[in-house]
KOLVO-620520 format. One record per residue (C-alpha): residue number from 0; residue in three letters; x, y, z. Coordinates in pm, 1 decimal. Layout:
N
  resi  resn         u         v         w
   NUM   ala         X         Y         Z
...
//
This chain:
133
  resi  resn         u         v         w
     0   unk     -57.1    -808.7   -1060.1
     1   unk     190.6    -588.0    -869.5
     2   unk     395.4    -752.2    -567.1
     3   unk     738.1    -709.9    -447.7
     4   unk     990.2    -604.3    -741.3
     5   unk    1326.7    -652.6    -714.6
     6   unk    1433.6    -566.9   -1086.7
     7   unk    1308.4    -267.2   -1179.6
     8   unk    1354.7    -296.6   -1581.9
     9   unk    1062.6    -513.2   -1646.6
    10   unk     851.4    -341.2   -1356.8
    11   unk     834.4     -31.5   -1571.2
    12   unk     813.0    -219.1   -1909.4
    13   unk     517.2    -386.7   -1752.9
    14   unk     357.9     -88.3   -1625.6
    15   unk     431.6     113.7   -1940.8
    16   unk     235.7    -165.5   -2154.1
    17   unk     -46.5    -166.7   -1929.3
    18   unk    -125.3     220.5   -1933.9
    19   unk     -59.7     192.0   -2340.5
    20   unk    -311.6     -65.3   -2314.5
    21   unk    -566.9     168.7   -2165.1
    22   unk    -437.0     446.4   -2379.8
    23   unk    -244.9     508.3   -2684.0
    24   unk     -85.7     828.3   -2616.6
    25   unk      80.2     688.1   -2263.8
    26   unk     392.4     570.9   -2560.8
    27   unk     465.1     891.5   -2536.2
    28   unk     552.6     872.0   -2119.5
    29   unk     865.6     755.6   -1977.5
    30   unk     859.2     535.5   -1707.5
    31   unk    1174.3     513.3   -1427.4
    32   unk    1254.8     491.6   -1100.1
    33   unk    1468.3     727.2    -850.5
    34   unk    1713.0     451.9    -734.7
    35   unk    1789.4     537.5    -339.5
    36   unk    1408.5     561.0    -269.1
    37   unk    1228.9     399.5    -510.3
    38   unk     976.9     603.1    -640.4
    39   unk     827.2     602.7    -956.0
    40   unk     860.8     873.2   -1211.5
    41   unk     645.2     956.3   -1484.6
    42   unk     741.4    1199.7   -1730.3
    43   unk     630.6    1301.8   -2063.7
    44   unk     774.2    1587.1   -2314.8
    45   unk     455.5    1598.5   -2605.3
    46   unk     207.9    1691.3   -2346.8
    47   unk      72.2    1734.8   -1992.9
    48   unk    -105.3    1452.6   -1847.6
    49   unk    -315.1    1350.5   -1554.7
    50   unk    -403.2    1036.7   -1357.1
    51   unk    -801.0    1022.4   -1240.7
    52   unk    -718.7     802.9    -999.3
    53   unk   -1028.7     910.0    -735.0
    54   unk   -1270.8     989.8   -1061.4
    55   unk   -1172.3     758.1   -1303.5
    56   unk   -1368.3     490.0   -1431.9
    57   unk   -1097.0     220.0   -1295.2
    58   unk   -1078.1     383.6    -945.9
    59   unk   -1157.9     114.3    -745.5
    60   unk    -928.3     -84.2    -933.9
    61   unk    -628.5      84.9    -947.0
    62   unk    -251.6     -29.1    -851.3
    63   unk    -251.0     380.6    -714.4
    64   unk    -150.8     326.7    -394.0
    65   unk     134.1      38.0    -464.7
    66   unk     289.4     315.1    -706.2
    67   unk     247.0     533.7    -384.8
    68   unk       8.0     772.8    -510.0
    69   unk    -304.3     878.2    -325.3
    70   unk    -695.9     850.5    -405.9
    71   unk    -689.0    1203.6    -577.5
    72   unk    -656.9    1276.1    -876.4
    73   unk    -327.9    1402.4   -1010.5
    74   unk    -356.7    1709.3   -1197.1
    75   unk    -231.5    1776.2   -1588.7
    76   unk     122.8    1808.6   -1592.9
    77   unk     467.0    1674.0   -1760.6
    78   unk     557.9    1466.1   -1503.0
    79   unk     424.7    1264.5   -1236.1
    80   unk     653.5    1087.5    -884.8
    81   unk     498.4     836.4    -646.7
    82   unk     642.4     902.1    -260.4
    83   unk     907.3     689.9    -183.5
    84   unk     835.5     296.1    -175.7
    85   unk    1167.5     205.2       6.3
    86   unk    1283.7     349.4     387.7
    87   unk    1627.1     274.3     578.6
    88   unk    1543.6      24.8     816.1
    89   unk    1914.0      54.2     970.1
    90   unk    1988.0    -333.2     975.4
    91   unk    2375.3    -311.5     964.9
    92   unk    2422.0    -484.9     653.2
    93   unk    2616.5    -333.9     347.4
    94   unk    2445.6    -259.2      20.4
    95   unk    2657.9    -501.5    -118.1
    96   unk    2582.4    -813.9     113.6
    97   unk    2161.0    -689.9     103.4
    98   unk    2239.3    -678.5    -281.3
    99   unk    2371.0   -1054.8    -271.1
   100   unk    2044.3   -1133.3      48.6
   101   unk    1757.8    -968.8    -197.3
   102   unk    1913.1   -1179.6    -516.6
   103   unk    1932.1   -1547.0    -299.6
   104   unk    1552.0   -1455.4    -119.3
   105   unk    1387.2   -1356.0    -498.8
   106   unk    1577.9   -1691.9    -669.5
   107   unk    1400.5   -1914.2    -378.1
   108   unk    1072.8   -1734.9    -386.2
   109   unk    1038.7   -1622.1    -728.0
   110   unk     919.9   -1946.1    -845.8
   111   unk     789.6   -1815.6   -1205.2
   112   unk    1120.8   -1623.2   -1255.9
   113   unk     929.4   -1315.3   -1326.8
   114   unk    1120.4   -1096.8   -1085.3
   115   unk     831.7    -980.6    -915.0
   116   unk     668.9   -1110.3    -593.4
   117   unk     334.6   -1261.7    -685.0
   118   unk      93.4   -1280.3    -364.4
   119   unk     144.5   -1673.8    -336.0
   120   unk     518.1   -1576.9    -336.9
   121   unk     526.5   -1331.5     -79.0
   122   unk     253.2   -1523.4      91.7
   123   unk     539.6   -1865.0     129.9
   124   unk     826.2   -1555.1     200.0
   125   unk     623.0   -1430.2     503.4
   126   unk     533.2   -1747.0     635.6
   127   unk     915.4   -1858.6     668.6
   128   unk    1057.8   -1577.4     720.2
   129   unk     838.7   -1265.5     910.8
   130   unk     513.5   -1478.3    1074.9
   131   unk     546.6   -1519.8    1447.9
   132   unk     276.2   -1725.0    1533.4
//
């Protein structure tokens, strides 16, 4: 499953196994992320390529919208970007200090090390941290 990621690395390994896993010839796309807004890039030199995500056999189970695509289908091309997964919410905090604030948050909630947010995770995050009643 897909949750909150704070390093990106084994994100896209992850993500890059699991679309080998449905099809060989995805070893030949790249996986990465544009840094400041955290979108995911797909890119491949061999061929064009296409995501069914609306007509697909999978649609209904598809991570599409986490890796902020829509429910259409993306046409055949050589690369592929999600819109951005990550907006300024103007806290006053340096990047440094949020850098130091995301590491401390994922060590206490990311109890299977994995550096992703599992539901359960973010589940005991919210609670503590972001539910008000």
């Amino acid at each position: 499953p897909i949750g909150a990621v704070y390093d990106l690395a084994p994100f896209c390994l992850n993500v890059s196994q699991l679309l080998v896993r449905a099809h060989s010839s995805f070893r030949h796309v790249s996986i990465s992320f544009v840094q400041r807004t955290r979108q995911i890039y797909f890119r491949c030199d061999k061929f064009k390529f296409g995501f069914p995500f609306k007509t697909g056999p999978n649609n209904s189970r598809s991570c599409k919208y986490i890796l902020g695509f829509s429910d259409n289908d993306l046409k055949y091309s050589d690369y592929h970007i999600g819109q951005p997964m990550l907006i300024d919410l103007n806290i006053g905090i340096s990047k440094e200090n949020l850098q130091i604030l995301m590491k401390e948050l994922f060590s206490k909630y990311d109890t299977d090390g994995s550096g992703e947010f599992e539901f359960e995770e973010f589940r005991d995050f919210y609670i503590n941290y972001l539910d008000n009643e």
